[in-house]
C-alpha positions in Angstrom: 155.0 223.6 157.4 154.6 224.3 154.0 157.0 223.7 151.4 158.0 226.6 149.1 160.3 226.3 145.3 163.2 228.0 145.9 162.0 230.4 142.7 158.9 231.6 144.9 161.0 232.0 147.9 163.6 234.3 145.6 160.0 236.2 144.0 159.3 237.4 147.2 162.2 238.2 149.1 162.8 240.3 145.2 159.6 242.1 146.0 160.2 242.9 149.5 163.2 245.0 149.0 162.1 246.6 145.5 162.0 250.2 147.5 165.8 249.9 148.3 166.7 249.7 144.6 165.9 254.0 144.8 169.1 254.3 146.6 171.4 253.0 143.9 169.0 254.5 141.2 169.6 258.1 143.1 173.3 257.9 143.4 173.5 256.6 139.7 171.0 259.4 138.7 172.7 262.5 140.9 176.0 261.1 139.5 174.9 261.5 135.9 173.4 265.2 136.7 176.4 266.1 138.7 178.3 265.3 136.0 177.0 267.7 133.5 176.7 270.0 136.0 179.8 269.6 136.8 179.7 268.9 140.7 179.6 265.3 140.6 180.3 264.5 144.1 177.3 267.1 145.1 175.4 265.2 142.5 175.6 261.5 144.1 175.0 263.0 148.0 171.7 264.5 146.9 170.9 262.2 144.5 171.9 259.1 147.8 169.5 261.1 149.9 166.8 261.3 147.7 167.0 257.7 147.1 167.5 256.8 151.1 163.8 259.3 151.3 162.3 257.3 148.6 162.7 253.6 149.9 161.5 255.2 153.3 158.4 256.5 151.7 158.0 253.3 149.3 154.7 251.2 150.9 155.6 248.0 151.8 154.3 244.7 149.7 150.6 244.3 150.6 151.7 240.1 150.2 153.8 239.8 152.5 152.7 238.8 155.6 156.1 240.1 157.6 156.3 243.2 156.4 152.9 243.8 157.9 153.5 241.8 161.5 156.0 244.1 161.8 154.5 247.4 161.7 156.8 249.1 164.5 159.6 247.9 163.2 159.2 249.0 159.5 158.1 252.0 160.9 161.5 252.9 162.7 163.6 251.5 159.6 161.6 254.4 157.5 162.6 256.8 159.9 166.0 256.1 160.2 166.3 255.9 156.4 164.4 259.3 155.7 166.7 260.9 158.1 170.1 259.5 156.6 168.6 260.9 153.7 168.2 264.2 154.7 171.2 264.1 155.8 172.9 263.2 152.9 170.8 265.9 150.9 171.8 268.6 152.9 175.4 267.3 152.6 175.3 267.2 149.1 173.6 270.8 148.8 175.8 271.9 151.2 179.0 271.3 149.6 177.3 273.6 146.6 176.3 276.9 148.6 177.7 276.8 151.8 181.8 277.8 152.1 183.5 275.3 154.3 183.9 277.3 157.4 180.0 277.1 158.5 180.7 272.5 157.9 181.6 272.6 162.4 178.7 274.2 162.9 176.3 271.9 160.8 177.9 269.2 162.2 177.3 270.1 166.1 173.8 271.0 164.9 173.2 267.5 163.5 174.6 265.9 166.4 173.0 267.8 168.8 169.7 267.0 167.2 170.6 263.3 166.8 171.3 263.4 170.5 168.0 264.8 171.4 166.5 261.8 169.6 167.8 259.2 170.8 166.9 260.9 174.6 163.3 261.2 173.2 163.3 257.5 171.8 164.9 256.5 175.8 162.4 258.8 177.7 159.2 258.0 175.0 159.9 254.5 174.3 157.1 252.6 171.9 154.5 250.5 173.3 
């Protein structure tokens, strides 16, 4: 077993997870133009869920060995990111064009959709 510096150890496990830094970088960003625009709260949602989208998209290291043993895996995390995301975006654009009354039914239709994945994920699992 190889030894490894502590500073090489810190290097990589730094480049691994350089994608997630969009999701700050989107709420800081959607803050700043919410501000100005003066729906700041609207502002960090999208900006969140552009930034969950982005480290979903964001290729993994081509380094580092575990990010590609674990292919399915990585696979599934970007799903689940992308879709907090949207969800997030929609939120956020939401809360500027859509009165409150229509918010139950969003919701239902989000959960009813979330539901329906999870029975595809139970009925289709992956190989």
């Amino acid at each position: 077993m190889p030894t490894e510096e502590p500073w090489q150890h810190e290097e990589r496990h730094h480049h691994r997870h350089r994608g997630f830094m969009l999701i700050p970088a989107g709420g800081l960003l959607g803050l700043g133009i919410g501000l100005i625009g003066g729906h700041p709260a609207a502002g960090v949602l999208i900006g969140l869920g552009l930034g969950f989208v982005g480290a979903a998209l964001y290729p993994p290291a081509k380094r580092d060995p575990e990010a590609t043993s674990a292919g399915a895996g990585l696979h599934r995390r970007s799903v689940i990111l992308a879709l907090v995301g949207l969800l997030l975006a929609v939120v956020g654009t939401g809360t500027l064009w859509l009165p409150f009354t229509n918010w139950p039914v969003i919701a239902a239709l989000f959960i009813i959709l979330l539901g329906l994945w999870f029975l595809f994920r139970a009925l289709f699992p992956e190989k």
